[in-house]
BAROKOL-140008 format. One record per residue: residue number from 0; x, y, z of N, C-alpha, C in turn. Coordinates in nm, 3 decimals, padded with zeros to 5 digits. Layout:
<recs>
[NUM [X Y Z] [X Y Z] [X Y Z]]
...
</recs>
This chain:
<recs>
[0 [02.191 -01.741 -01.287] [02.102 -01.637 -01.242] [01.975 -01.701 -01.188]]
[1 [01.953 -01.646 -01.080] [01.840 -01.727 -00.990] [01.657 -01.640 -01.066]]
[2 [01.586 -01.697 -01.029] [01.466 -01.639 -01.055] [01.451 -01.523 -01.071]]
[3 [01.433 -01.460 -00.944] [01.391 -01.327 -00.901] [01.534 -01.242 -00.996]]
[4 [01.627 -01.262 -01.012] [01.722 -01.193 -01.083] [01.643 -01.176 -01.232]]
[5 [01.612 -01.260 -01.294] [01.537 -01.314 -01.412] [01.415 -01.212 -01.441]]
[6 [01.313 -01.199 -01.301] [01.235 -01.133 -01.329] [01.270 -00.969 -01.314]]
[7 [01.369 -00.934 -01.254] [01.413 -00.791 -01.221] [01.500 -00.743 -01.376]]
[8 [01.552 -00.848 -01.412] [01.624 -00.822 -01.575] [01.488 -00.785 -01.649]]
[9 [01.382 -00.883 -01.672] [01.300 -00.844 -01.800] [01.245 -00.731 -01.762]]
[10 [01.191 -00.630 -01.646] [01.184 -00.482 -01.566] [01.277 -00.397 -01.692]]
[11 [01.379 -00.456 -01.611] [01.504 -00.384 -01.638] [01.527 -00.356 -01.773]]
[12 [01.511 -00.453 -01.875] [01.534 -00.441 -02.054] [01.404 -00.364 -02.088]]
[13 [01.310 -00.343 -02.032] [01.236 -00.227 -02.060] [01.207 -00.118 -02.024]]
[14 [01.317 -00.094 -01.962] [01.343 00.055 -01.911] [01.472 00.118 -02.017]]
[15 [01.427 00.252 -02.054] [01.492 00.329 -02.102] [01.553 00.454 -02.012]]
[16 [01.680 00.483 -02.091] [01.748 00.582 -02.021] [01.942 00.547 -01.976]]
[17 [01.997 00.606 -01.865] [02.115 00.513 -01.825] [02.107 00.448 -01.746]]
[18 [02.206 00.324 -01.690] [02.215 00.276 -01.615] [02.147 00.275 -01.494]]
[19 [02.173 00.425 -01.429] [02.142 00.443 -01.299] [01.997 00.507 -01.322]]
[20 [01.901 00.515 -01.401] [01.756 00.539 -01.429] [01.693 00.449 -01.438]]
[21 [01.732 00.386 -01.518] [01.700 00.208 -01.541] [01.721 00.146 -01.394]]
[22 [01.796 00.162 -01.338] [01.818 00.064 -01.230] [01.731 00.118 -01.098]]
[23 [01.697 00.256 -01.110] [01.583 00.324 -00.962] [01.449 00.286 -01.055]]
[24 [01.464 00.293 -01.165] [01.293 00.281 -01.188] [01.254 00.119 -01.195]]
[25 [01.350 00.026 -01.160] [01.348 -00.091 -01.163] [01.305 -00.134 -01.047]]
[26 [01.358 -00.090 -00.955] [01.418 -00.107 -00.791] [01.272 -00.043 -00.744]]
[27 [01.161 00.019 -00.809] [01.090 00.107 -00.761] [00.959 00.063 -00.833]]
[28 [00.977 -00.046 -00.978] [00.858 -00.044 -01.010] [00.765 -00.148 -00.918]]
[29 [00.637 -00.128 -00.921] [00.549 -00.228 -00.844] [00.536 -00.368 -00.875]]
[30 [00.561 -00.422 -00.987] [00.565 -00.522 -01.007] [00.714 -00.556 -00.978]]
[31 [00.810 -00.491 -00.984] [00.905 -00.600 -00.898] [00.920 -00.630 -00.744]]
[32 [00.826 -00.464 -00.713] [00.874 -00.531 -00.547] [00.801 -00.631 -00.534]]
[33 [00.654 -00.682 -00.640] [00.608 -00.760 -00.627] [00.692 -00.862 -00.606]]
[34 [00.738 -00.919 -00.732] [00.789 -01.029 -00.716] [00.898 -01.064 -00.587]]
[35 [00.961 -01.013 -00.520] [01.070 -00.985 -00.493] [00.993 -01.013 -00.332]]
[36 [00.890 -00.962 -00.304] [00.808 -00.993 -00.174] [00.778 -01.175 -00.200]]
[37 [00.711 -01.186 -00.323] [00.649 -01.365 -00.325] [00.783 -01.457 -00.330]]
[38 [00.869 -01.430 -00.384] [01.021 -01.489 -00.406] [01.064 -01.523 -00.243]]
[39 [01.019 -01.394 -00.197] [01.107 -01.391 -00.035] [01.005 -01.465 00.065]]
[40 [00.864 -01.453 -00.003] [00.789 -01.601 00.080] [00.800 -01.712 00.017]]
[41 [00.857 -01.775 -00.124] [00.898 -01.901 -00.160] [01.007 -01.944 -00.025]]
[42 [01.093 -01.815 -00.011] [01.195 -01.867 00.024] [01.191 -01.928 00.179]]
[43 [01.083 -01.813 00.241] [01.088 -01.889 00.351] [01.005 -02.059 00.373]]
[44 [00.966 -02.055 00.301] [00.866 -02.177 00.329] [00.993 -02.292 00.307]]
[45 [01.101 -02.280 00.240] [01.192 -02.351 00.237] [01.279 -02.315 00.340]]
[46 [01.256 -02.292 00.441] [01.355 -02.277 00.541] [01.334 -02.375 00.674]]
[47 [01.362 -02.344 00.802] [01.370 -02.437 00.917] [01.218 -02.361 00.974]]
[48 [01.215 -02.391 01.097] [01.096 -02.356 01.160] [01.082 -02.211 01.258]]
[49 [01.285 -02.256 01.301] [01.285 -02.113 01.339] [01.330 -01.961 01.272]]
[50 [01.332 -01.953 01.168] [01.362 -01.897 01.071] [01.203 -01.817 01.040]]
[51 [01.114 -01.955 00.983] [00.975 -01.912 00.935] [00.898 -01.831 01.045]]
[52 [00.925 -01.868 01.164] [00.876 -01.788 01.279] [00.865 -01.680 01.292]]
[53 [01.041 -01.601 01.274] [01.059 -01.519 01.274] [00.988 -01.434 01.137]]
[54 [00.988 -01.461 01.036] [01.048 -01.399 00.911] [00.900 -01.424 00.820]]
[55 [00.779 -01.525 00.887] [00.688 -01.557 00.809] [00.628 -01.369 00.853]]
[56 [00.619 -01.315 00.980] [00.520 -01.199 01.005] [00.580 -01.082 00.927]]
[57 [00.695 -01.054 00.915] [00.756 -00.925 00.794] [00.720 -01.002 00.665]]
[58 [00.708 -01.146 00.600] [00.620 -01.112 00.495] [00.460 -01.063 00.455]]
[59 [00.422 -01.147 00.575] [00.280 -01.120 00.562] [00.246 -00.964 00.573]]
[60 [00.352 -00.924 00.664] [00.315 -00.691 00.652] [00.337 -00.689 00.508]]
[61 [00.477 -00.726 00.403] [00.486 -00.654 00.275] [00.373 -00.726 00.204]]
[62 [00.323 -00.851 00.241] [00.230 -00.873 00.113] [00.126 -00.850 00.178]]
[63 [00.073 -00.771 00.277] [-00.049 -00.698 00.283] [-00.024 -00.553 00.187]]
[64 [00.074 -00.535 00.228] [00.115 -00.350 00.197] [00.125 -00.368 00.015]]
[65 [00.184 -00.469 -00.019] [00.177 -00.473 -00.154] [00.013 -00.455 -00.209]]
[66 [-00.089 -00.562 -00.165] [-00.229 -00.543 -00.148] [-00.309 -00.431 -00.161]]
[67 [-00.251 -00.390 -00.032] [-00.357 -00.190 -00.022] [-00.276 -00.122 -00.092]]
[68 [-00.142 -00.107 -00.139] [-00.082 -00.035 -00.187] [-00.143 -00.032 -00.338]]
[69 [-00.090 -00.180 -00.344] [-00.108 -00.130 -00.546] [-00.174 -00.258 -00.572]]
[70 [-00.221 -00.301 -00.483] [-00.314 -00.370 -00.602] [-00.311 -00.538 -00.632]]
[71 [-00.162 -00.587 -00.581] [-00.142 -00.686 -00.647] [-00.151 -00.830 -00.513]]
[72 [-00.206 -00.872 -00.581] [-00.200 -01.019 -00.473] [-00.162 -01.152 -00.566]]
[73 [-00.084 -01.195 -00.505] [00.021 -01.312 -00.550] [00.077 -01.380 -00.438]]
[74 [-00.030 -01.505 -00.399] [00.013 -01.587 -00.323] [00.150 -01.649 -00.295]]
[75 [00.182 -01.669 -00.187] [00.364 -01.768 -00.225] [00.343 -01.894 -00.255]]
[76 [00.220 -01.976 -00.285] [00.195 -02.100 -00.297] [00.196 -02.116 -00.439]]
[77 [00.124 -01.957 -00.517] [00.148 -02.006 -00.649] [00.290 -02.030 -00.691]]
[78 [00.269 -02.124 -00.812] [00.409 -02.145 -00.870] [00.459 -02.077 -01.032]]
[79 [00.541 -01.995 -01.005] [00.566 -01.866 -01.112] [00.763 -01.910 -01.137]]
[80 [00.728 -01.956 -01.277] [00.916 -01.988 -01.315] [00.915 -01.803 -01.364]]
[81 [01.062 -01.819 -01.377] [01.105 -01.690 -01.441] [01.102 -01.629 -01.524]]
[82 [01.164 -01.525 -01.541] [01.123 -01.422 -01.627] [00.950 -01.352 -01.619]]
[83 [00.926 -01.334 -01.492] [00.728 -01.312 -01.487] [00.741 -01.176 -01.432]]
[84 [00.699 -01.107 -01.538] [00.718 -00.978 -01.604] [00.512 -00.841 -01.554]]
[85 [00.513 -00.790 -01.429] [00.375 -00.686 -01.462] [00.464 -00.600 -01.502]]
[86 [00.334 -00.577 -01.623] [00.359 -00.472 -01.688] [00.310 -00.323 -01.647]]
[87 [00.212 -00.323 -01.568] [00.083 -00.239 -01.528] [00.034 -00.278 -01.388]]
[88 [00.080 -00.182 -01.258] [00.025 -00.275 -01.187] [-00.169 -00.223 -01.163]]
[89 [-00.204 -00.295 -01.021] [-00.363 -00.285 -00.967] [-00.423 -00.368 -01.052]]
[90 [-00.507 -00.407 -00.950] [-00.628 -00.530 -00.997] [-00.563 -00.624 -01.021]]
[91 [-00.448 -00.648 -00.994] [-00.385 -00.828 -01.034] [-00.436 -00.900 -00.926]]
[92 [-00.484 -01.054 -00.968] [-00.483 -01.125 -00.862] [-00.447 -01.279 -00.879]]
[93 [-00.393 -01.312 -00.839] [-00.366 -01.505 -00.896] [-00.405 -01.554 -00.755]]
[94 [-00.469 -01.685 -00.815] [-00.503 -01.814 -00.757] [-00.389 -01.822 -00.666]]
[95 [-00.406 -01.931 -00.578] [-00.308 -01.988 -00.507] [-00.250 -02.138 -00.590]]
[96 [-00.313 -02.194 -00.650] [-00.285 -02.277 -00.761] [-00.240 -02.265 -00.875]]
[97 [-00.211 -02.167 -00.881] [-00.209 -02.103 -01.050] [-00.059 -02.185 -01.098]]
[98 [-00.030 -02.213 -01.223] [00.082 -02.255 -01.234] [00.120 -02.151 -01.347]]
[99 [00.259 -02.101 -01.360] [00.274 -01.997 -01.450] [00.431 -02.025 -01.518]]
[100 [00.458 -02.026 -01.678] [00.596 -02.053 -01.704] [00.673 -01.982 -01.675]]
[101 [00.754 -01.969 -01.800] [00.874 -01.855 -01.802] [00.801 -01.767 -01.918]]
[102 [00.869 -01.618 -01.864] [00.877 -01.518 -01.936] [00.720 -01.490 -01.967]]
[103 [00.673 -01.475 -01.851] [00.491 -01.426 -01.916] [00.487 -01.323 -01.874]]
[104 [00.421 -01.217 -01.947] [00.387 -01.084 -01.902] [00.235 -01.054 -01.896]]
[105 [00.175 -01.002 -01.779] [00.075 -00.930 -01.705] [00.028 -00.846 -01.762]]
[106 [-00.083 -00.761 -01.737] [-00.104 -00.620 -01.727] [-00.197 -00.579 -01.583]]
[107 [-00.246 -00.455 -01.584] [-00.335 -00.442 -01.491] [-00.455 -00.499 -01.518]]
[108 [-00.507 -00.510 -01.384] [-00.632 -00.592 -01.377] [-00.694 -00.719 -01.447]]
[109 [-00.585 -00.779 -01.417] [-00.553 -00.954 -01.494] [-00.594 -00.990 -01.337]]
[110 [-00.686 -01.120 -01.393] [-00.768 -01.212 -01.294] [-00.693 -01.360 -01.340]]
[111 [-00.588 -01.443 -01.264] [-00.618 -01.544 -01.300] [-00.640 -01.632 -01.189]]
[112 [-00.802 -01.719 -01.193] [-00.824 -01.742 -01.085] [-00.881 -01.871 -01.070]]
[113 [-00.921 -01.928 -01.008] [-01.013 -02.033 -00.954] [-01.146 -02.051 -00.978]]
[114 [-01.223 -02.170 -01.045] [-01.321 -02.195 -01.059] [-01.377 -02.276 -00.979]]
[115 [-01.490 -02.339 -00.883] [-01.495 -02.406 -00.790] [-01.618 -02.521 -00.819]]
[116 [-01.665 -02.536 -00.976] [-01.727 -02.617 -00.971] [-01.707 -02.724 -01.107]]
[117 [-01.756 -02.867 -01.088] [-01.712 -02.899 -01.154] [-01.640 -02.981 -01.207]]
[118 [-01.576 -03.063 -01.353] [-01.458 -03.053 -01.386] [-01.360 -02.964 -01.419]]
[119 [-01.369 -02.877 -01.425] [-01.291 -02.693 -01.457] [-01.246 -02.684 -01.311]]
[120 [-01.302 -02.765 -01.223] [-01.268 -02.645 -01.081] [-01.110 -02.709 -01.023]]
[121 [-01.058 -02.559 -00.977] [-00.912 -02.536 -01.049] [-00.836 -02.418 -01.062]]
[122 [-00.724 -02.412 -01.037] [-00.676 -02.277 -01.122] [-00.585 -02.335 -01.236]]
[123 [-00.601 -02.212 -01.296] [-00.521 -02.255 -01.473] [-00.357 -02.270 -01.501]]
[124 [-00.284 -02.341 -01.542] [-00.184 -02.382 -01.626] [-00.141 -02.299 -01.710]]
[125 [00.015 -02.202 -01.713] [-00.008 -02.113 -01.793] [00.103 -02.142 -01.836]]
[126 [00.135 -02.149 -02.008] [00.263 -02.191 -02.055] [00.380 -02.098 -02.066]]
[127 [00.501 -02.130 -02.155] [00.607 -02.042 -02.135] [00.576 -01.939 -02.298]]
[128 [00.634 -01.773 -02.267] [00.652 -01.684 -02.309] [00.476 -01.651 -02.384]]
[129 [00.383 -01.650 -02.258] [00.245 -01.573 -02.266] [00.221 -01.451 -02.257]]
[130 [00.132 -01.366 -02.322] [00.131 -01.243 -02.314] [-00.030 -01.204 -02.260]]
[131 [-00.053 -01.132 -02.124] [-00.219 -01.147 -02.097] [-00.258 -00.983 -02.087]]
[132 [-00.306 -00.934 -02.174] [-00.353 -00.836 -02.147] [-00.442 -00.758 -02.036]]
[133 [-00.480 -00.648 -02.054] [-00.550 -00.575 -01.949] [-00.688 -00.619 -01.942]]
[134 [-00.716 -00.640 -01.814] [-00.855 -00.697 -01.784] [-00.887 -00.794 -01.851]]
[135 [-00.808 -00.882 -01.843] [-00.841 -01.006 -01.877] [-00.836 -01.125 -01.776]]
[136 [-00.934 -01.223 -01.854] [-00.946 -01.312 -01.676] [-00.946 -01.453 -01.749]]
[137 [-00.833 -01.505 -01.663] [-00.810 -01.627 -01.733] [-00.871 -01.726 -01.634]]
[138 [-00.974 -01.842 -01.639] [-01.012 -01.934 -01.461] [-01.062 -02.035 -01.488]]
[139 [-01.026 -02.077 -01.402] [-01.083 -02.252 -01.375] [-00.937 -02.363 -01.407]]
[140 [-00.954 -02.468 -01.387] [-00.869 -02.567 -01.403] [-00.858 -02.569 -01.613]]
[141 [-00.737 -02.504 -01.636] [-00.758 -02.503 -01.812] [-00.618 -02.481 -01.838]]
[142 [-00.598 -02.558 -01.959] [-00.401 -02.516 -01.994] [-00.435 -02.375 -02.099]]
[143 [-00.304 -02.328 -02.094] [-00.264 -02.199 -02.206] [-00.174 -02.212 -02.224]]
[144 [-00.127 -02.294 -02.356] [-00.016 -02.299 -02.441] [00.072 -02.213 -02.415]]
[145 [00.214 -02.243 -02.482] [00.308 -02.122 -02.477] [00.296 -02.064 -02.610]]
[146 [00.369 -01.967 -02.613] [00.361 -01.846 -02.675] [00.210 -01.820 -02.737]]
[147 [00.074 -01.828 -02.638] [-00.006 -01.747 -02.639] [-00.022 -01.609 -02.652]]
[148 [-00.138 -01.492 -02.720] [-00.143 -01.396 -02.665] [-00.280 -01.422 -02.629]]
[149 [-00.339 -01.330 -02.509] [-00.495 -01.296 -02.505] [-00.516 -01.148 -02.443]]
[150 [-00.601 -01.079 -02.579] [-00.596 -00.958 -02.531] [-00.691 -00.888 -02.443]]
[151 [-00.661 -00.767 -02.435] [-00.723 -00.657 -02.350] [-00.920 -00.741 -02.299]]
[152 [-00.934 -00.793 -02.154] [-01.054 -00.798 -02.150] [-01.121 -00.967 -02.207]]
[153 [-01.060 -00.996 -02.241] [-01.106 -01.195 -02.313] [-01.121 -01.244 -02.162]]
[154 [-01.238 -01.306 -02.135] [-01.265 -01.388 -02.069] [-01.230 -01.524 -02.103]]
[155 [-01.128 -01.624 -02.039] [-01.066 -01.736 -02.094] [-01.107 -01.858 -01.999]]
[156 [-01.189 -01.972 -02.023] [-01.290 -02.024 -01.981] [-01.214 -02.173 -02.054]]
[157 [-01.176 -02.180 -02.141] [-01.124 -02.313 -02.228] [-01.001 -02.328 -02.235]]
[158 [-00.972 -02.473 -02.272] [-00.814 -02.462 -02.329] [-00.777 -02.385 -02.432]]
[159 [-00.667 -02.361 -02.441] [-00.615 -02.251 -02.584] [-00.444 -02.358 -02.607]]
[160 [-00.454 -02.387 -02.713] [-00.337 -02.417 -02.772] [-00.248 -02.371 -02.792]]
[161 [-00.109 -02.440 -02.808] [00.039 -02.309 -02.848] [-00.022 -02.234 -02.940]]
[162 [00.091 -02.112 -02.942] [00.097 -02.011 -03.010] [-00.073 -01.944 -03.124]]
[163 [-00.137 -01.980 -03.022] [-00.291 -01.887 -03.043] [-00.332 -01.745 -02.973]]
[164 [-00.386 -01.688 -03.058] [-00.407 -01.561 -02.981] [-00.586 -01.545 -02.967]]
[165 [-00.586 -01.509 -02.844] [-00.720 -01.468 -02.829] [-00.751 -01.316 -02.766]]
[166 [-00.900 -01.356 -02.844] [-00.930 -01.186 -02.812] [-01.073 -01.212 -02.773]]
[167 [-01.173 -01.089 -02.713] [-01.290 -01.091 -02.645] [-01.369 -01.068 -02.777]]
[168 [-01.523 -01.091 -02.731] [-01.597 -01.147 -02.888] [-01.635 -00.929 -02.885]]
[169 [-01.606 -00.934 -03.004] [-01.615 -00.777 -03.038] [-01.743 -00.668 -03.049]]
[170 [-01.721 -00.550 -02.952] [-01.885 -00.526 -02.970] [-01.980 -00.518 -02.905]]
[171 [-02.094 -00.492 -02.893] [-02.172 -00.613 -02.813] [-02.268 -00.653 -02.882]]
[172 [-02.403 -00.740 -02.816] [-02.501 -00.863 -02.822] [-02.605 -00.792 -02.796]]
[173 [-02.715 -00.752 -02.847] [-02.857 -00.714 -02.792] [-02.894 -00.796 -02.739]]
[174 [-02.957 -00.850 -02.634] [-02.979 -00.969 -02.581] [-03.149 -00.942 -02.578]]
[175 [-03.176 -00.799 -02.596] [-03.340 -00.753 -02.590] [-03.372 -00.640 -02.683]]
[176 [-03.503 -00.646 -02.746] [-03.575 -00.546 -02.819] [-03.638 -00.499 -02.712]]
[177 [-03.689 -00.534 -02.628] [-03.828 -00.509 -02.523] [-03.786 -00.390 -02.464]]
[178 [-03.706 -00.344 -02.391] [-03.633 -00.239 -02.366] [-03.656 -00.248 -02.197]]
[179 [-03.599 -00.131 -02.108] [-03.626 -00.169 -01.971] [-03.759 -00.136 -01.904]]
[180 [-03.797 -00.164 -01.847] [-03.957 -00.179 -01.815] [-03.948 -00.081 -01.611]]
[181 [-03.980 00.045 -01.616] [-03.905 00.108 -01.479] [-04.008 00.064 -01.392]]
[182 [-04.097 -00.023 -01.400] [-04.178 -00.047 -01.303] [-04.119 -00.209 -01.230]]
[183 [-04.036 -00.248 -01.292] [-03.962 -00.357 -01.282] [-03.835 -00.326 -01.184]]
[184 [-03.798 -00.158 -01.205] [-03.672 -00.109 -01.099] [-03.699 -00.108 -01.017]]
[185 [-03.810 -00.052 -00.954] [-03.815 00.001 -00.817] [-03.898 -00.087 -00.735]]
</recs>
């Protein structure tokens, strides 16, 4: 079973219902046509010249339309093994560097991106069977162990080791007593 099969199965084992429900709401969710658009620009970049000619401008329409549509941008340069699972689409965006294992699952509005200064500067290393919650932003040149989780919103700035879970610091920080001063707004 090739990749993109890989990622349309783990869709697929989380869909409930029969066969033929499971298989339109598969065929239909946004994160697979995702994948299924970046797969089909892996593929051309491995092809001849006259091939890419043809076939590079119908990707670039679906991965605009994927874009304004829902949200998701996923370069064909990044490198994504199988089983890479959104769960939620909009607001996704990956690096063009990003390196990603097997079997990691997304949510909406997951940032994983590029840092540009630096030793960090980079996109991040992401190990096999990760779990990244919603609004969370993983960036800069940094590894993430496998079987990580990081939840809903963690800004991820460091390395994280296997099987650690992270979460955003809880709450918030008064950073001031002084309070806002409106002659300072306007």
């Amino acid at each position: 079973m090739g990749k993109l099969s890989k990622d349309i199965a783990r869709t697929y084992n989380t869909s409930n219902g029969s066969f033929i429900k499971r298989a339109v709401s598969t065929l239909l969710a946004p994160g697979v046509r995702a994948m299924i658009v970046f797969r089909f620009g892996q593929w051309i970049d491995r092809r001849n010249i006259i091939i890419k000619a043809f076939l590079l401008p119908i990707y670039f329409i679906l991965n605009q339309r994927l874009k304004s549509k829902w949200g998701i941008q996923i370069p064909k340069s990044a490198q994504i093994d199988e089983g890479f699972y959104i769960g939620h689409f909009g607001g996704i965006t990956l690096a063009s560097e990003v390196k990603i294992g097997k079997n990691v699952n997304i949510s909406q509005l997951v940032t994983i991106g590029e840092s540009g200064q630096g030793e960090k500067a980079g996109a991040p290393t992401i190990g096999d069977y990760v779990y990244i919650g919603a609004g969370a932003k993983v960036i800069g040149k940094i590894n993430i162990g496998s079987n990580v989780k990081i939840g809903a919103n963690a800004v991820v700035y460091k390395d994280i080791p296997d099987n650690a879970i992270v979460v955003s610091y809880p709450g918030y920080k008064i950073l001031s007593y002084k309070g806002n001063d409106p002659s300072r707004i306007f």
